[in-house]
C-alpha positions as CSV (number, residue, x, y, z in Angstrom):
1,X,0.0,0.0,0.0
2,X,2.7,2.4,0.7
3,X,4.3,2.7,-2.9
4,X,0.6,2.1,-4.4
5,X,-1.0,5.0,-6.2
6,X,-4.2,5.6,-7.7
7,X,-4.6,5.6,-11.6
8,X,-8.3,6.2,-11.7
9,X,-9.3,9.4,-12.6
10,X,-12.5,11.8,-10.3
11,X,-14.6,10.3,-12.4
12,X,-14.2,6.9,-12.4
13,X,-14.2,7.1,-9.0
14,X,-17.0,8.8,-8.0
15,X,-18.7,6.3,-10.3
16,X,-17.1,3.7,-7.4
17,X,-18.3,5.7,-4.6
18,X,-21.8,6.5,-5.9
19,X,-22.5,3.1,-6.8
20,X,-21.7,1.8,-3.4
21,X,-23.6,4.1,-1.4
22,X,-26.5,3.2,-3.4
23,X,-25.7,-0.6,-3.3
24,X,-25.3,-0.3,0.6
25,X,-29.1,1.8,0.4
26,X,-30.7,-0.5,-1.8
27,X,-29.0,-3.6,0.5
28,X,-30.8,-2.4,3.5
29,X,-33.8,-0.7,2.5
30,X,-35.3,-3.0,-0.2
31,X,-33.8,-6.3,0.8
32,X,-33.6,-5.6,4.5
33,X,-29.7,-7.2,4.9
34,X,-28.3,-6.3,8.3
35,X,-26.6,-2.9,8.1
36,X,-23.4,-4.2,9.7
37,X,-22.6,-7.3,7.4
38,X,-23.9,-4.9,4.2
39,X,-21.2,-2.1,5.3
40,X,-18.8,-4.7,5.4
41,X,-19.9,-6.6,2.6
42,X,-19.7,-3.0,0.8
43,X,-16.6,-2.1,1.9
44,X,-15.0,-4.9,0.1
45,X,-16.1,-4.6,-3.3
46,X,-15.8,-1.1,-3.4
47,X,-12.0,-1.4,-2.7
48,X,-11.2,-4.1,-5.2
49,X,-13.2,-1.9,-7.5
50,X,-11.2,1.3,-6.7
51,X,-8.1,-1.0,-7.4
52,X,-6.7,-1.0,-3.9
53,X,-3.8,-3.9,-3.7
54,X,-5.5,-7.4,-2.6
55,X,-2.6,-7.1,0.2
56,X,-3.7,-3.9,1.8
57,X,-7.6,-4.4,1.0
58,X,-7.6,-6.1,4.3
59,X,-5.3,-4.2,6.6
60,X,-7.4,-1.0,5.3
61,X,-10.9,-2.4,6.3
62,X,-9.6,-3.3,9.5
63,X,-7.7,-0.1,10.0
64,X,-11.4,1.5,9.4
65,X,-13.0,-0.5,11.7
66,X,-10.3,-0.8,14.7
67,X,-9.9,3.4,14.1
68,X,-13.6,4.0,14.7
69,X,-14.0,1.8,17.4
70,X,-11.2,3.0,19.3
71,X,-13.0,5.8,20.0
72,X,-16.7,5.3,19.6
73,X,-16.4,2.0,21.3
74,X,-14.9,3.5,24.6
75,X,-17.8,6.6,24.6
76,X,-20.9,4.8,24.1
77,X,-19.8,1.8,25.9
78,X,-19.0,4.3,29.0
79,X,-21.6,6.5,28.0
80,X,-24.1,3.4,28.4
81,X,-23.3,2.6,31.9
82,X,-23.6,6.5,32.7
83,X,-26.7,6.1,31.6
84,X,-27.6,2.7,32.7
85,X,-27.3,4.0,36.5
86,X,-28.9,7.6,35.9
87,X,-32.0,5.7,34.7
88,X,-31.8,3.0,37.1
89,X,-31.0,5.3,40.6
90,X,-34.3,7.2,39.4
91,X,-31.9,10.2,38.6
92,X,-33.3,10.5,34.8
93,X,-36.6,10.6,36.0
94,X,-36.3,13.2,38.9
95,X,-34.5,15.0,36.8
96,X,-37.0,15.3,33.4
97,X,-40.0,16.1,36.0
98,X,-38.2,19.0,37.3
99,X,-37.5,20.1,33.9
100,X,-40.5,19.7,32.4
101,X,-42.3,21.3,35.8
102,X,-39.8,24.1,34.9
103,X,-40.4,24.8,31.3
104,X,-43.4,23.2,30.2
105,X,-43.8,20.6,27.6
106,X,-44.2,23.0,24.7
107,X,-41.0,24.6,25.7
108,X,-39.0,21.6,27.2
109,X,-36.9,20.7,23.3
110,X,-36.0,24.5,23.3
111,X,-34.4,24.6,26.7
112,X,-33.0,21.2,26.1
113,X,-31.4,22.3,23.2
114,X,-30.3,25.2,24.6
115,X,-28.7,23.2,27.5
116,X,-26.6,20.8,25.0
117,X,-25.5,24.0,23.4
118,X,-23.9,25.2,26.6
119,X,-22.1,21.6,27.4
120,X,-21.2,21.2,23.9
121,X,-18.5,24.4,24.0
122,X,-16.3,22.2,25.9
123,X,-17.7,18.6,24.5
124,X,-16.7,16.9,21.1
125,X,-20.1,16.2,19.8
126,X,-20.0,12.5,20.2
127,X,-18.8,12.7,24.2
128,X,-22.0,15.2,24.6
129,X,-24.4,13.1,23.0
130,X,-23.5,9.7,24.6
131,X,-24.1,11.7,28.1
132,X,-27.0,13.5,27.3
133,X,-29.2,10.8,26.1
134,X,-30.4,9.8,29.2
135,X,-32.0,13.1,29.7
136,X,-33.3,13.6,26.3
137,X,-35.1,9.7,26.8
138,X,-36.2,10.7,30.1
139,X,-37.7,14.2,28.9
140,X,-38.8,12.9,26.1
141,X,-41.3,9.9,28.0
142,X,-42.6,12.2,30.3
143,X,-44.1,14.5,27.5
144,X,-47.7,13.5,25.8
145,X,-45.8,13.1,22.9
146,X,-42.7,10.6,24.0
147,X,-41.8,11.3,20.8
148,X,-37.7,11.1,21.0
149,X,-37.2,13.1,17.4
150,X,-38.0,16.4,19.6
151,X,-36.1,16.3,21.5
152,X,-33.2,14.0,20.2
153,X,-32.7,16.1,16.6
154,X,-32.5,20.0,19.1
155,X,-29.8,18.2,21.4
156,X,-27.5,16.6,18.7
157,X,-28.1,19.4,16.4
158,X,-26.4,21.2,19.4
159,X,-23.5,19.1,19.9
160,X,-23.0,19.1,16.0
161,X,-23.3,23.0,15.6
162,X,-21.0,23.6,18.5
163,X,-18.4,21.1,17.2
164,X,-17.7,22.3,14.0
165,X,-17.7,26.2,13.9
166,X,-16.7,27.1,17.9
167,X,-12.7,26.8,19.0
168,X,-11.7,24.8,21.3
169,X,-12.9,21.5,19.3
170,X,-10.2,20.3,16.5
171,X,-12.1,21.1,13.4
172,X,-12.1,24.9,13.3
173,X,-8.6,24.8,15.6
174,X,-7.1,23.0,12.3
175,X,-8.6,25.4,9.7
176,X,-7.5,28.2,12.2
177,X,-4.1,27.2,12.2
178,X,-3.9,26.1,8.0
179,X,-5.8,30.4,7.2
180,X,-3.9,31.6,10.1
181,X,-6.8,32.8,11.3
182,X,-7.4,35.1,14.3
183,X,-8.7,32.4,17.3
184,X,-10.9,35.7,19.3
185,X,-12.2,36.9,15.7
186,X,-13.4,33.3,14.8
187,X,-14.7,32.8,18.0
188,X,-16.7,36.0,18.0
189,X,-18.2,35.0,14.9
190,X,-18.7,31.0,15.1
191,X,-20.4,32.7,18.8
192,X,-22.8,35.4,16.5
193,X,-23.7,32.3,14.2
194,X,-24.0,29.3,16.4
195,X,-27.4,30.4,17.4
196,X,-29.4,31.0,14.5
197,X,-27.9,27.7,12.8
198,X,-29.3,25.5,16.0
199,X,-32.4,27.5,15.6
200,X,-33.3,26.3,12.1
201,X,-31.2,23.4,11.8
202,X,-31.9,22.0,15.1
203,X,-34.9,22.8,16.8
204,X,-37.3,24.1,13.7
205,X,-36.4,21.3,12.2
206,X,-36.0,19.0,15.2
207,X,-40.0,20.0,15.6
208,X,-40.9,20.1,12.0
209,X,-39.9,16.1,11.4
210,X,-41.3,15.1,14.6
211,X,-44.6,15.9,13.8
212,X,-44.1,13.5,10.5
213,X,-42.7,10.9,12.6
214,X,-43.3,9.1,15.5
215,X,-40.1,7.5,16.7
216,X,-40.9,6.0,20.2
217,X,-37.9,6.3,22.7
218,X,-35.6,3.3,22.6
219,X,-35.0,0.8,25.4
220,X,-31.2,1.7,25.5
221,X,-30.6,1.8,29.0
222,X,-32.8,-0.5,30.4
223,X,-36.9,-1.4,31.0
224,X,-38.9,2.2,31.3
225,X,-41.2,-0.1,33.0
226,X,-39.3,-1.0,36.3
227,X,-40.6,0.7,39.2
228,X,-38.7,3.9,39.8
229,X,-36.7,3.6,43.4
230,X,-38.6,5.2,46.5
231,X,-35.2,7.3,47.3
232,X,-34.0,8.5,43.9
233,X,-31.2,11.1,43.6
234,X,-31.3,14.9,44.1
235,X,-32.1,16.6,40.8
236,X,-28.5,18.7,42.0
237,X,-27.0,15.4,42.3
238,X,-27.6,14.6,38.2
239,X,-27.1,17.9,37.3
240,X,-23.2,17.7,38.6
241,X,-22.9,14.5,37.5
242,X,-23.7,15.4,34.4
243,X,-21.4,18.7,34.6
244,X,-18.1,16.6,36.1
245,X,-17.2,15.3,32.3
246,X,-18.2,18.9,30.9
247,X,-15.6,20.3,33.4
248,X,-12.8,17.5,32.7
249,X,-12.8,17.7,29.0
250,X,-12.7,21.5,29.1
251,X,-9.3,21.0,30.8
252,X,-8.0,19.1,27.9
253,X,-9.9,21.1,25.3
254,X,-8.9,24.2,27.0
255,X,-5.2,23.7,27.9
256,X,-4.4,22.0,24.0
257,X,-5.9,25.6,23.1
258,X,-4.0,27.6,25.2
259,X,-0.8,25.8,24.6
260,X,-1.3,25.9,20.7
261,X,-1.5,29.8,21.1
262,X,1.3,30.1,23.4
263,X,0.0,31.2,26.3
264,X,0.4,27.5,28.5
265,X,3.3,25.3,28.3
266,X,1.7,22.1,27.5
267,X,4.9,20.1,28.1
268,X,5.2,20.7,32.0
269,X,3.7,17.7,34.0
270,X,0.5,19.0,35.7
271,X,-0.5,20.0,32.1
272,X,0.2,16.8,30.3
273,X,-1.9,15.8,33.3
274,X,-4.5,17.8,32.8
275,X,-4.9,17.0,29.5
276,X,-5.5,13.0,30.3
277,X,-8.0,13.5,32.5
278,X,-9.5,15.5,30.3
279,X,-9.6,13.4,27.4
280,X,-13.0,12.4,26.4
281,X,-12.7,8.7,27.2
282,X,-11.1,9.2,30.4
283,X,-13.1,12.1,31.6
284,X,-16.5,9.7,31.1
285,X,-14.5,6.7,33.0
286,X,-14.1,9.0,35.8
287,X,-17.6,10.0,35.9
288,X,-18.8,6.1,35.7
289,X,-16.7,5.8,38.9
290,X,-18.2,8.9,40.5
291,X,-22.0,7.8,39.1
292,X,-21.2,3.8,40.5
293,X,-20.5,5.6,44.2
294,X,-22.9,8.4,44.2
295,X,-25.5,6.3,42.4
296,X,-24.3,2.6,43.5
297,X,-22.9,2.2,46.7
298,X,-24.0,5.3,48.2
299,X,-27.7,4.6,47.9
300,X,-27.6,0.8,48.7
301,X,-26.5,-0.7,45.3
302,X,-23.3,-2.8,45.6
303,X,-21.8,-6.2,44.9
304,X,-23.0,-8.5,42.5
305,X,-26.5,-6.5,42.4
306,X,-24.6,-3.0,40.9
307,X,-22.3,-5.2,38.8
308,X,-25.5,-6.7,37.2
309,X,-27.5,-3.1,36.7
310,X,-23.9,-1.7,35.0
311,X,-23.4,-4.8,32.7
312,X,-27.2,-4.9,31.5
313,X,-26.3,-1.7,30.0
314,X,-23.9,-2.9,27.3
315,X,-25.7,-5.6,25.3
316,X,-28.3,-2.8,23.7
317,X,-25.1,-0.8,22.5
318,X,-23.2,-4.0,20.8
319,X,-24.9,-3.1,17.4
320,X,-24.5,0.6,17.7
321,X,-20.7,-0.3,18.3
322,X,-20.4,-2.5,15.7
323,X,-22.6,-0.8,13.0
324,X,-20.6,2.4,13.4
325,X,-17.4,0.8,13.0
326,X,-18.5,-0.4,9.8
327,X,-19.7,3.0,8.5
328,X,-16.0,4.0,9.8
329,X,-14.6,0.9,7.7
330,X,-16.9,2.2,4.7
331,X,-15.3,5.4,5.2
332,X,-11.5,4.4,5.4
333,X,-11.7,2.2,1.8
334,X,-13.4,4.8,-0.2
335,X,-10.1,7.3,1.4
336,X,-8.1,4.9,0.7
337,X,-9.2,4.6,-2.8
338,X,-7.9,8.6,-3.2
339,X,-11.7,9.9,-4.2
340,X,-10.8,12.7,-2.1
341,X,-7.4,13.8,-3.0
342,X,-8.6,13.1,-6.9
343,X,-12.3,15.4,-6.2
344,X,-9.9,18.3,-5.0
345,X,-7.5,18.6,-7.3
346,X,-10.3,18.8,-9.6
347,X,-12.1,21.4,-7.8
348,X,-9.0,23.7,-6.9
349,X,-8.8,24.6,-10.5
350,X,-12.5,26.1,-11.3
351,X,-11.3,29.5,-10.4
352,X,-14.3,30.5,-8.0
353,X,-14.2,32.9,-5.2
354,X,-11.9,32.0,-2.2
355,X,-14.6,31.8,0.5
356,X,-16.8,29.7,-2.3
357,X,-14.7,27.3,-3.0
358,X,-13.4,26.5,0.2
359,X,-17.1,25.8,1.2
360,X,-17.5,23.2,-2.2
361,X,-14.1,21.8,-1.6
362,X,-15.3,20.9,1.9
363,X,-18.7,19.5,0.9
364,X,-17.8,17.3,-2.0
365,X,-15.2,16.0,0.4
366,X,-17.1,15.3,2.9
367,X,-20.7,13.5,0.7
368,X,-17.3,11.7,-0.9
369,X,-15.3,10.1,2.3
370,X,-17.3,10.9,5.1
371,X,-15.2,12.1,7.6
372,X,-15.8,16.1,8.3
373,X,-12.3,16.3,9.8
374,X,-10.8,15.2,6.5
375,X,-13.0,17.2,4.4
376,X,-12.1,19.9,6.8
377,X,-8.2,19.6,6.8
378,X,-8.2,18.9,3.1
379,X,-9.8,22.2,1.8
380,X,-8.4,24.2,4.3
381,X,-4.9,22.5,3.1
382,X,-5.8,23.4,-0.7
383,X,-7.1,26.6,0.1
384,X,-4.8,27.8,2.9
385,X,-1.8,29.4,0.2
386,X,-4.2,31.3,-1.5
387,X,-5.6,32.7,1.7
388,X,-1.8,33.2,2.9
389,X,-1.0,35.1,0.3
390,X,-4.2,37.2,-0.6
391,X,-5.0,40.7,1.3
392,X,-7.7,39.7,2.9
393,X,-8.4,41.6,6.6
394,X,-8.9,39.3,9.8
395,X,-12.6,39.2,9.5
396,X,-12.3,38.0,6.0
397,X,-10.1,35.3,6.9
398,X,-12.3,34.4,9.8
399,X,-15.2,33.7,7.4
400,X,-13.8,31.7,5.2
401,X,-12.2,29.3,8.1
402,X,-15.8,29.0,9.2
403,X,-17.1,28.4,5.6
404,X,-14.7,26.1,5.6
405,X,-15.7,24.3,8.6
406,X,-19.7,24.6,7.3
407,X,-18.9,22.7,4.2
408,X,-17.1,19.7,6.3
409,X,-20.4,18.9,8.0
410,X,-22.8,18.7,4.8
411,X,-25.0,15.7,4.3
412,X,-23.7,13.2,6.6
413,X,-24.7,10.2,5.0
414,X,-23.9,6.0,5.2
415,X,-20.2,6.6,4.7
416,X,-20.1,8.6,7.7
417,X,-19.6,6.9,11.1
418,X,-21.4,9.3,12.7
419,X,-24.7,9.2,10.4
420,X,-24.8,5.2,12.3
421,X,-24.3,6.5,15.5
422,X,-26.9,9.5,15.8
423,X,-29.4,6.6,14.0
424,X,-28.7,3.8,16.1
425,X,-28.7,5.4,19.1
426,X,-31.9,6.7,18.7
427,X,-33.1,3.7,17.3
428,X,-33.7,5.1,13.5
429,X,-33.6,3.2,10.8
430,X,-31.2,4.0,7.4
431,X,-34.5,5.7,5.4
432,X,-35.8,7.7,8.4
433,X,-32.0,8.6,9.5
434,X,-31.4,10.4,6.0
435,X,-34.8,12.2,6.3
436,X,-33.9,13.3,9.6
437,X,-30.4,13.5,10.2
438,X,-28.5,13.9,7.1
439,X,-31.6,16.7,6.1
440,X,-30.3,18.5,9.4
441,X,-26.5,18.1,8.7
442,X,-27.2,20.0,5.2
443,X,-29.5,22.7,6.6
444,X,-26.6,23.5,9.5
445,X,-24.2,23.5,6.1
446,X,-26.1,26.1,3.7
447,X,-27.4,28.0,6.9
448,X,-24.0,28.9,8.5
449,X,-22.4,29.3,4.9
450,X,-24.7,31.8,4.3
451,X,-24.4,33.4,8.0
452,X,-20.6,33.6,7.0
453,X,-21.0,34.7,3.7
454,X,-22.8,37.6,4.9
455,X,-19.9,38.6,7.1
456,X,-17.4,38.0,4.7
457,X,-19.2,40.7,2.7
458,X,-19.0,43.0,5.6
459,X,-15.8,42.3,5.9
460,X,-14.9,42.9,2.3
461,X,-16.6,46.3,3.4
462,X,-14.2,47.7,5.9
């Protein structure tokens, strides 16, 4: 693989690419094959199609696979047990009747979303989702509606929109650094746009597909139907709980920042330090232990009895795990097979405006591999000399990073690991997952292009 290059031209293989994603919908839609033996199933062909060595066609699936899973495995299997004992202690519950006392049903998916947008400034989107869901299932079945799409579609729209244009997550920090961006201008604009893209994207939308479908909540964390305990947690109790991983990742999120601007030396021990305990996994391993004493032991629960309630949690997350390691294998092969770096050399050349074709770079990128953060790093890498050398003022520059980072995130679809996670985890299947999700992903696209393109206009004023 490492002296193998492609000799297919764009075409050719977005003819590959195409074809699979269509094979892998038709597979599961019409003929109702497993998703996670079709992804596989998919994977392969589409790499001896796009010519990849027999030798590395193998090592490349599994790199996919074993790459997605290193992370996603770890989060939702820790996220799980989180959850497992929120819902079992009676925390979930307490805590969605105060909320819902609080804000009233009609207003309960606004303030929810509103509450994922605040942990998601520190949170990668997948870390805040795994720990929210607990509150969005137990919100969600004490409304009339116990429709999990309103509420589900506000909160991850929130984690997604907070990911991808706000500083300290890696996806605008990259584009920062290739544009050589100003961090406080792009911040004070990804802050002035965040807003209105989770208001249409996220919770106009969240209610607009929810009244077309009725998605029950999933059983993901155990029977809704168990009597709730007579001594359930303080609502303050959750609430910190669920703050103690929001805290701990900021530390890593915060300090990488910091250190990348100069400000922190990252090297000395109690930052290094820091920064583990911050790390996503680690930080939601830390709060397990917390949750086992505070919600386990502390209340009752221990021995065999607490190791039973946290391993019942991990059986209705196996397919999640698996399923979005495939869409991560999917992802890898059709990489590997150089779609991406043959779609951008392609695009560089059309002579369109900087900020525009930063944006298209980004989004055929990203339909074509999956992966934002490579769609993300590649544009900005194309892009980043003409930037560099152009006169554009800070504000300018700050735009087209964050058009950048818009196009990254359109139309997450099958060959993106986290289109399986966001469906599978809220029990979705493929067809109502790209009417839902992927819709979303594109509106929080065009939306915040078109938020940034207004400011690059302004800027263009000044």
């Amino acid at each position: 693989m490492e002296d193998w290059t492609q000799t297919l031209d764009a075409g050719p293989l977005l003819l590959i690419a195409a074809g699979a994603i269509a094979l892998i919908l038709l597979l599961i839609i019409k003929f109702k094959v497993h998703a996670f033996i079709t992804l596989v199933l998919v994977s392969l062909l589409t790499a001896v199609m796009a010519g990849i060595p027999i030798a590395g066609v193998a090592t490349t699936m599994i790199g996919g696979f074993g790459g997605t899973l290193g992370t996603v495995a770890l989060l939702v299997g820790l996220g799980a047990m989180l959850g497992r004992l929120i819902e079992h202690s009676g925390g979930a519950h307490a805590l969605a009747e105060r909320f819902v006392q609080i804000f009233g049903e009609k207003r309960a998916p606004f303030a929810l979303g509103i509450a994922s947008l605040i942990l998601g400034f520190p949170m990668f989107f997948d870390a805040g989702l795994i720990m929210m869901l607990p509150i969005i299932f137990a919100i969600a079945r004490r409304v009339s509606s116990a429709n999990v799409l309103l509420f589900g579609i506000p909160a991850a729209a929130a984690f997604s929109v907070m990911h991808v244009f706000l500083p300290p997550h890696p996806g605008p920090v990259t584009a920062i650094e290739a544009y050589d961006a100003n961090l406080g201008v792009v911040m004070l604009v990804g802050l002035v746009i965040v807003f209105p893209v989770w208001y249409i994207s996220g919770y106009v939308w969240g209610k607009f597909v929810a009244s077309r479908n009725l998605l029950p909540v999933p059983l993901l964390f155990g029977d809704v139907d168990e009597d709730q305990p007579v001594n359930p947690p303080k609502v303050s109790t959750v609430i910190m709980l669920l703050l103690l991983p929001m805290v701990l990742i900021f530390l890593n999120t915060g300090l990488s920042t910091l250190g990348s601007m100069g400000v922190v030396d990252t090297t000395q021990a109690w930052a290094q330090a820091l920064i583990l305990i911050g790390n996503s996994s680690i930080a939601l391993l830390i709060t397990v232990i917390v949750a086992t004493i505070v919600l386990g032991w502390r209340r009752g629960e221990n021995g065999t009895a607490l190791e039973k309630i946290i391993d019942s949690s991990l059986g209705p997350i196996a397919s999640v795990v698996l399923i979005t390691g495939a869409g991560g294998m999917f992802g890898a092969v059709l990489r590997a097979s150089g779609i991406g770096d043959a779609l951008s050399d392609t695009l560089s050349d059309l002579g369109l405006p900087v900020i525009v074709a930063a944006y298209l770079i980004a989004v055929i990128l990203r339909i074509a591999q999956g992966s934002a953060t490579v769609a993300l790093v590649t544009a900005a890498g194309l892009i980043a000399p003409a930037v560099l050398v152009a006169d554009f003022n800070v504000l300018e520059v700050a735009a087209i990073t964050l058009a950048t980072a818009a196009g990254s995130v359109f139309a997450g679809h099958v060959n993106d690991s986290g289109f399986w996670l966001v469906g599978r985890l809220m029990g979705m299947d493929v067809k109502t997952t790209l009417k839902t999700w992927t819709v979303q992903q594109t509106l929080e696209s065009v939306v915040a292009f078109v938020l940034v393109l207004v400011v690059y206009l302004i800027g263009s004023l000044i």
